[in-house]
N, C-alpha and C positions, 0 to 999 in steps of 0.2 A: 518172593517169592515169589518161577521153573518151568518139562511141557515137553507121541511118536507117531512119525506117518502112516505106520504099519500097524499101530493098534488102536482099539476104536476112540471113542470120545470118552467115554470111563476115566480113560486112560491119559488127556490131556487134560480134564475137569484135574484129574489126581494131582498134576505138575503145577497150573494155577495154582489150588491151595496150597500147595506146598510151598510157592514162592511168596503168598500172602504170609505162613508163617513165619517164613523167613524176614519180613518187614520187622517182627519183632526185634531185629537188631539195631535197626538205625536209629543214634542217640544223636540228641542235637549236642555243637560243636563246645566243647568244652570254653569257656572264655580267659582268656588271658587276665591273670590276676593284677590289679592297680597295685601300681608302688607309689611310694609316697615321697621318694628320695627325690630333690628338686636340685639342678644345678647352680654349681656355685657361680656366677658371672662375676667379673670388677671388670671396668677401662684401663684401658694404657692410663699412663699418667702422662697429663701438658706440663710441657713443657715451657716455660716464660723465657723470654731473652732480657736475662738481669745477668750479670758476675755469677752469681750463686742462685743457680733458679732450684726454685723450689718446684718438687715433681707434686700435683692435685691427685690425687685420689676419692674416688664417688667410695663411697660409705658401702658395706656390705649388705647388701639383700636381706631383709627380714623373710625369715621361713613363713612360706602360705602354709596356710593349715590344711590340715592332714584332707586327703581328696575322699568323697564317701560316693560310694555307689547307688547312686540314684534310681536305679532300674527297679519296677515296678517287682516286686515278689513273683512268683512262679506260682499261678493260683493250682491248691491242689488237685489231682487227675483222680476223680474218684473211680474205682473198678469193682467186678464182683470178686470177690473173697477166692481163690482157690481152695477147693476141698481138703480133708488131710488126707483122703485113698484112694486108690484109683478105682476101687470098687463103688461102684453106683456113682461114679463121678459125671455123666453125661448132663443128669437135669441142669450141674451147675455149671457146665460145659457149654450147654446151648444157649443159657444166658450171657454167660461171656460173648461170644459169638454175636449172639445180638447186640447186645450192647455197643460189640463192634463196628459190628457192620450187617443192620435188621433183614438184609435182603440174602446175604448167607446164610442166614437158618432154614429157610423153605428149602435148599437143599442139600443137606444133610442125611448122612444115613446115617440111620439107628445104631447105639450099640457100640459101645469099646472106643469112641471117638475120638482122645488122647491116643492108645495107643496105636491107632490106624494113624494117625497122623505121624507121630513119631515112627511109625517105619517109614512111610513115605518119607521123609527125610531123612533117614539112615540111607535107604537105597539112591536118593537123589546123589546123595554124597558121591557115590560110587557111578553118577552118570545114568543109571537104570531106573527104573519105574513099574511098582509092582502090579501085578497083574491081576491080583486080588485084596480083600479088604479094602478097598476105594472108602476115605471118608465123606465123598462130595459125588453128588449124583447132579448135572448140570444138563437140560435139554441142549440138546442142539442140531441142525438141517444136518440130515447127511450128507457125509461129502462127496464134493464134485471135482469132476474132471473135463477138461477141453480140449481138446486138440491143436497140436500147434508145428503145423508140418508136417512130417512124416513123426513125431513124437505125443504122446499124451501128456498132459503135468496137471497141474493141481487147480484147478478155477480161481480165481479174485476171491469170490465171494465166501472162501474157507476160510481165510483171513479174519473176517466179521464175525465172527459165530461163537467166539467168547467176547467181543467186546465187554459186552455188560459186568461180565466174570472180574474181566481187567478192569475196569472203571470201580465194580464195589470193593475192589484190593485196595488199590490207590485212594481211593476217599475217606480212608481211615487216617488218621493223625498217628502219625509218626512216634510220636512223643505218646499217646496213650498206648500204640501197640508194643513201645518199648515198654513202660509201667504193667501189663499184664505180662510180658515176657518175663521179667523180672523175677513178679509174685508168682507165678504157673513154675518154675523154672524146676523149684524141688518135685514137681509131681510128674512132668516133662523128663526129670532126670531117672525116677525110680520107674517109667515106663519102658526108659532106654534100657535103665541094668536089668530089667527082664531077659535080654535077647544075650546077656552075658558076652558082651563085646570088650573091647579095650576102648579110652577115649573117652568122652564127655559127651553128653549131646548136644552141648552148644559148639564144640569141635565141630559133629557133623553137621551142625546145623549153617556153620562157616563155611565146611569143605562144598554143599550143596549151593548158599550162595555163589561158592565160588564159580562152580558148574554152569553157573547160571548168566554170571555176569561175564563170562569165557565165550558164551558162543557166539559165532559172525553170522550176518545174516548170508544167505544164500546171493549169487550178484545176479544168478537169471533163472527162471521156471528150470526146474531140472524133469527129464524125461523120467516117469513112471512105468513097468511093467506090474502085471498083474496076476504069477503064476497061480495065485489059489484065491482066496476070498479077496485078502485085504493087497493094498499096493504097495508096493516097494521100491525104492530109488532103482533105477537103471546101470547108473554108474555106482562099481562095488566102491568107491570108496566113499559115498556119499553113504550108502545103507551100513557103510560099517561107524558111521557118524553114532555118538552117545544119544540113549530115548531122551534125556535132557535138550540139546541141539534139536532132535529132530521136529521134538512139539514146538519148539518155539520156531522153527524155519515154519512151520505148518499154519502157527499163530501170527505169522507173518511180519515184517520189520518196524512196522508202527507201532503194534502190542509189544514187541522185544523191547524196542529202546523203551517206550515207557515204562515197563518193570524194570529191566535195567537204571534206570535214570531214579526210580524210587528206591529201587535200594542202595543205592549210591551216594542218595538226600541225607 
């Protein structure tokens, strides 16, 4: 787990966690089960140069014994417990989190932080990103702009300014964010049928990755205007691009592939 040019940093911290959530899917590769069935071999038979040759035959293979799986056990992923309500679920909430990943707690905001999450990924689903209830508060430089010709676009150094966000997503194991995905799933689930939708949340929790792993990066600085506060793509078909696309064009194409490439793992 996601990520808009047009809306502040709130608003890209939002698409980040969201696409950290999203990590909760990636399961390592299922292994191809050992069979034991061994092939039968014999030889031609020689032939001898007698009247009446007698054809040889090598003796039938004795069966090796049955093949065992040697691969070392899968030591167990211990996790914090999920609560059974969503009410006063946060204390156990921000443990998880740590335990996750220690450097995502410091920014966290208070309060409701299941189900802030789970809309963030309802809405992701749909390409959008909401504008309020943000569950992740993340400093970052304001953004910059430079000039480049007769056009404004977006500075280098915008690119940078989630790194670390990107970095403490990615440094989580796979395989443990899968195991809390897992166990979280029915509390995850009863946050979703709040909002009385059709679908599952692990559907949108799919359709969002999907969002995510769909957009291309930009091939060059696109021109900026700037008719009110915040900036906006120049060319209308670039501003009509999904808030999903747009934060990651913003977060730039090294952050992209790497979330990309992690949810993919």
């Amino acid at each position: 787990m996601n990520k808009k040019i047009i809306i502040g940093t709130g608003a890209s911290v939002i698409v980040v966690t969201a696409i950290g959530l999203g990590i909760f899917l990636n399961q390592a590769n299922t292994p191809k089960p050992l069979t034991n069935e061994l092939p039968l071999t014999t030889t031609a038979p020689v032939i001898r140069e007698q009247p009446k040759p007698t054809p040889q035959y090598t003796p039938e293979p004795d069966w090796a014994e049955p093949e065992t799986n040697n691969e070392p056990a899968i030591p167990e992923i211990k996790i914090v417990a999920a609560p059974e309500k969503l009410e006063n679920s946060d204390p156990q909430f921000l443990l998880a989190v740590t335990d996750l990943a220690p450097d995502l707690g410091k920014w966290l905001l208070p309060n409701e932080q299941i189900r802030k999450w789970v809309l963030v990924i309802d809405q992701m689903a749909d390409g959008t990103l909401p504008k309020r209830y943000r569950p992740v508060d993340f400093p970052m430089e304001k953004f910059a702009v430079e000039p480049m010709g007769l056009d404004t676009v977006s500075a280098p150094e915008n690119q940078e300014r989630m790194d670390q966000l990107v970095k403490t997503f990615t440094a989580i194991p796979p395989e443990k964010m899968a195991a809390y995905y897992q166990s979280w799933l029915p509390l995850l689930d009863k946050a979703y049928a709040e909002q009385g939708k059709g679908n599952s949340f692990d559907q949108r929790l799919q359709q969002a990755i999907s969002q995510v792993l769909a957009a291309n990066p930009l091939e060059q600085p696109a021109a900026l205007t700037r008719p009110s506060v915040l900036y906006k793509f120049e060319d209308p078909a670039l501003e009509k691009a999904s808030d999903v696309e747009k934060i990651l064009w913003r977060m730039g194409p090294e952050n992209t592939e790497i979330i990309q490439d992690y949810l993919r793992s």
